[in-house]
N, C-alpha and C positions, 0 to 999 in steps of 0.2 A: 151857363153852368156856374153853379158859386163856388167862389175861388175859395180853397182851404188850403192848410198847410197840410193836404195829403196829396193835390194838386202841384201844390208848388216847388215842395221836394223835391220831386225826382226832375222835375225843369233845371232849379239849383245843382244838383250833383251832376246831371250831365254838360251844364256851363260848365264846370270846374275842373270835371276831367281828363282834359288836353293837358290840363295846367299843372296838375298833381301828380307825385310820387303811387303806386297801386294800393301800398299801404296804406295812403290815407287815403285813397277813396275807400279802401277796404273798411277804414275805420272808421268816416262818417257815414258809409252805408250800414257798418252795423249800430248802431248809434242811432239812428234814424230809426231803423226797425224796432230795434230794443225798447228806447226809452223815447225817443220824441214823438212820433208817431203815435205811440197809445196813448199817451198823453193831452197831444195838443191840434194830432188827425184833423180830426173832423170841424176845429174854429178855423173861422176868420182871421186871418192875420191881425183886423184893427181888433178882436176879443184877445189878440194875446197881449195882455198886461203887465207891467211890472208886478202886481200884485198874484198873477196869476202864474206868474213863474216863479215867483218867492213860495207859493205854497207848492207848486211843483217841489220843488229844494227840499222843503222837510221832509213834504213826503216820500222822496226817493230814499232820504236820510233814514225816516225811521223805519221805511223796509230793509235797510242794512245796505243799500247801492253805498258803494264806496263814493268819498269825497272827487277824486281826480274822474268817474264817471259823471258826476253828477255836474261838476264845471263844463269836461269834454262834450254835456250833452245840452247845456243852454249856451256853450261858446258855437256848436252846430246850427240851435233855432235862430240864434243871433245872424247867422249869415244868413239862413233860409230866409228868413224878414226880412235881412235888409237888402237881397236877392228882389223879392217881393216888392218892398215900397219905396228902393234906390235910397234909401238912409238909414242911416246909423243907427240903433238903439243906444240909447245915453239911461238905463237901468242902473241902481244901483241895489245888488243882489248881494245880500249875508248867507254866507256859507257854515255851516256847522263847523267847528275846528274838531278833526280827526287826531287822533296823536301819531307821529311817524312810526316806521316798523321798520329798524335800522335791518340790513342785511346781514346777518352771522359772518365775521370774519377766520379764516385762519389761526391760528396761536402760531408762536414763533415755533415752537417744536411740530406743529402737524405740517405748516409750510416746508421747514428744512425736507421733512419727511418725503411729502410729494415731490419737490427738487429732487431729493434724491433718486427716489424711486424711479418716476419718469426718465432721467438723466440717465441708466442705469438699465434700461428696458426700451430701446429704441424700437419705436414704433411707430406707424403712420397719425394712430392718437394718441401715444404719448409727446411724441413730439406737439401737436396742438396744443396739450395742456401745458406744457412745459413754455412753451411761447407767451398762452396767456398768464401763468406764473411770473415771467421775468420779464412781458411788454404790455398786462394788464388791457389785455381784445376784448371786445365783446364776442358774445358764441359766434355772431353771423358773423364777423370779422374774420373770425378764425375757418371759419367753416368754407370761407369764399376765397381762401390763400391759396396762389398755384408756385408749383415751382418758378415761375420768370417773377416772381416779387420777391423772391431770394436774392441777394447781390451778399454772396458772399468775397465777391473784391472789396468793393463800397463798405461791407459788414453793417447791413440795413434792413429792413423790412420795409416793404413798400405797403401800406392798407390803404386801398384805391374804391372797394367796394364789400357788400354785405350780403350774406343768405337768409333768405327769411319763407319761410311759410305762409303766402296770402291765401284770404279765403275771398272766393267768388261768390255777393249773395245773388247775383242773378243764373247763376249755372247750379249754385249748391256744394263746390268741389272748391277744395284749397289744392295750391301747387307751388313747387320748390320754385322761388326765383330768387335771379342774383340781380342786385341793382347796387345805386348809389349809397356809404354811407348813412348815417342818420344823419350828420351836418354836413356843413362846407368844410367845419374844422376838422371834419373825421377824417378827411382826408390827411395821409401823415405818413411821415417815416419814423422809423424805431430802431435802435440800436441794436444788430445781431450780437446777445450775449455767448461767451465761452460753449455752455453745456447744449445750446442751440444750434450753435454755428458744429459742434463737433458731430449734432445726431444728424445736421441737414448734411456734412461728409458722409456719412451714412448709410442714409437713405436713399440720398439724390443718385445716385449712380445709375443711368439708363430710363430714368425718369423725363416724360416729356415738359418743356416749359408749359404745355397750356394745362396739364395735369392738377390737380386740387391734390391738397398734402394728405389733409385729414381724410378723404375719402378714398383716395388713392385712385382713381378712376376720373372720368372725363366729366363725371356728375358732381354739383359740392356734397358731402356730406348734409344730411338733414339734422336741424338746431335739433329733434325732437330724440334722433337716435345719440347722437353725443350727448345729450343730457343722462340719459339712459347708462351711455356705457360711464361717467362719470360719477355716476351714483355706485354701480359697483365696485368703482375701483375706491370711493372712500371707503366704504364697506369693508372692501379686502383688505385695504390699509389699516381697519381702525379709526379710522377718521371720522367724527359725528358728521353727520348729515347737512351738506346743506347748497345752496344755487348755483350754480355753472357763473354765474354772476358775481358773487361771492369772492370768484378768484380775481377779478379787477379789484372790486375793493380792499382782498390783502396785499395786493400790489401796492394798491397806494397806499394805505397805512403802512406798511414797510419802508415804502420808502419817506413818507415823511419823517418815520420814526429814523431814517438814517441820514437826517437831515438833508433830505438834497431838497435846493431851493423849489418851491410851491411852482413855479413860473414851468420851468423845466417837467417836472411831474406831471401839470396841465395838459402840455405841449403832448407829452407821448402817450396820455390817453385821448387824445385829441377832443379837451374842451373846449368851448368858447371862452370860457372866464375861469380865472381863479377860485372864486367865488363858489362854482360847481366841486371844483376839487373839496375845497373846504366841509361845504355844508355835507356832500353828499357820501364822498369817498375818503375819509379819515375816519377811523373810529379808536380813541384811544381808551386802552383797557385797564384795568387796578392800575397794574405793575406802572405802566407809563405814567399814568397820573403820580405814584407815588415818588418817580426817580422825578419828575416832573418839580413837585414836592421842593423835594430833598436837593434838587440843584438850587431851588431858589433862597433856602432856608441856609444852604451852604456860602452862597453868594453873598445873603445879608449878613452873615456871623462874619465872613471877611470883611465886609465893608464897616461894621459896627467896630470890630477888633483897629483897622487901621484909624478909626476916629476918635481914639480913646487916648 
């Protein structure tokens, strides 16, 4: 039989999967489906070319496939190949440059507002949001918390693990699991704030340790329904519109904006590098730039003044 990359595949993904998280089988099996597979199916591995993936590129490019699918799906042929012929691909592949799509953050008055309100209206998901407010979770972070990762002695949060919706493409069905993390680094403690630690007195009374907060029940919460109920309560608030995700990054712009060292910030949204904090989760607005400005314009008239 002639060896194709529609052969070779699913050999590749079933090597890999003892080895990988379900997410990402989940992800290069859809991946394989979507886009490499109709693609590059039916060649020979030696027909798949440097040039023949570079034209692959545009063309996913100019049907509107986003840039980070269009990486994720020749970083997949890359392994399927070299699955295939035990070496490396050494390509070197131009990418269209996309322009980023920063995340909507907060303003300082819509933030106070949610603080408030959450703080103010204890609940199984208010409390959720309120946590990721003041400890910048991701949803499945948040959604995967039970009551024994409370240490209201310690005054800590423990994030150990994540909820997420995987989809099965060999079944057709997606289903609620809880697993590891996205990193190593995601693994982490966080600082039980004031308005937290008073709604976990609260709540917790009669509560079991193995219990999920946000869902109240033995099950975590689904990322798909708390996104849901978070949309209404901007709504109710007044609040514009915008990601469940969103609320990490006015966490961390908040707190840059309150000077606490980059290092520390890092730390308690659990990234690897500094570097991520930076590029991905600061977003400074007019006002900051201008006090930004004005400190340094203040700074140099002192200094100019004393050298006179």
């Amino acid at each position: 039989m002639k060896q194709t990359i529609n052969n070779i595949a699913p050999l590749w993904l079933s090597s890999r999967r003892p080895f990988i998280r379900q997410s990402s089988y989940t992800t290069y099996s859809t991946l394989l489906a979507s886009h490499v597979l109709p693609s590059f199916g039916n060649l020979s591995p030696k027909r798949v070319d440097e040039a023949a993936v570079q034209e692959y590129v545009l063309r996913e490019h100019g049907r509107g496939v986003g840039a980070k699918t269009i990486r994720d799906s020749v970083t997949v042929l890359r392994m399927v190949l070299s699955f295939a012929e035990k070496e490396k691909k050494q390509w070197t592949i131009h990418y269209p440059e996309e322009p980023s799509k920063p995340i909507p953050v907060l303003s300082v008055q819509d933030y106070k507002r949610l603080v408030s309100y959450t703080g103010a209206h204890p609940s199984a998901r208010n409390l959720g949001i309120l946590i990721c407010l003041t400890g910048g979770l991701r949803i499945g972070e948040v959604c995967a918390l039970q009551w024994a990762d409370m240490d209201l002695r310690g005054g800590t949060i423990r994030i150990s693990k994540t909820a997420s919706r995987l989809y099965d493409p060999e079944s057709g069905r997606s289903s609620l699991e809880v697993g590891m993390p996205k990193t190593a680094s995601s693994v982490r403690e966080i600082p039980l704030t004031g308005p937290v630690r008073r709604m976990i007195r609260q709540l917790s009374p009669g509560r079991r340790p193995e219990g999920y907060i946000v869902s109240g029940t033995d099950r975590p919460m689904d990322p798909r329904r708390y996104r849901r109920y978070f949309a209404v309560l901007l709504s109710t608030l007044g609040i514009p519109p915008m990601r469940f995700h969103g609320l990490r990054h006015s966490f961390a712009t908040r707190c840059i904006e309150s000077r606490c060292d980059c290092k520390t910030v890092s730390a308690i949204l659990g990234h690897s590098s500094v570097t991520t904090t930076f590029d991905l989760y600061v977003h400074p607005d007019s006002s900051q730039k201008r006090r930004c400005v004005e400190r340094m314009l203040d700074r140099v008239g002192k200094w100019a003044l004393s050298n006179q």
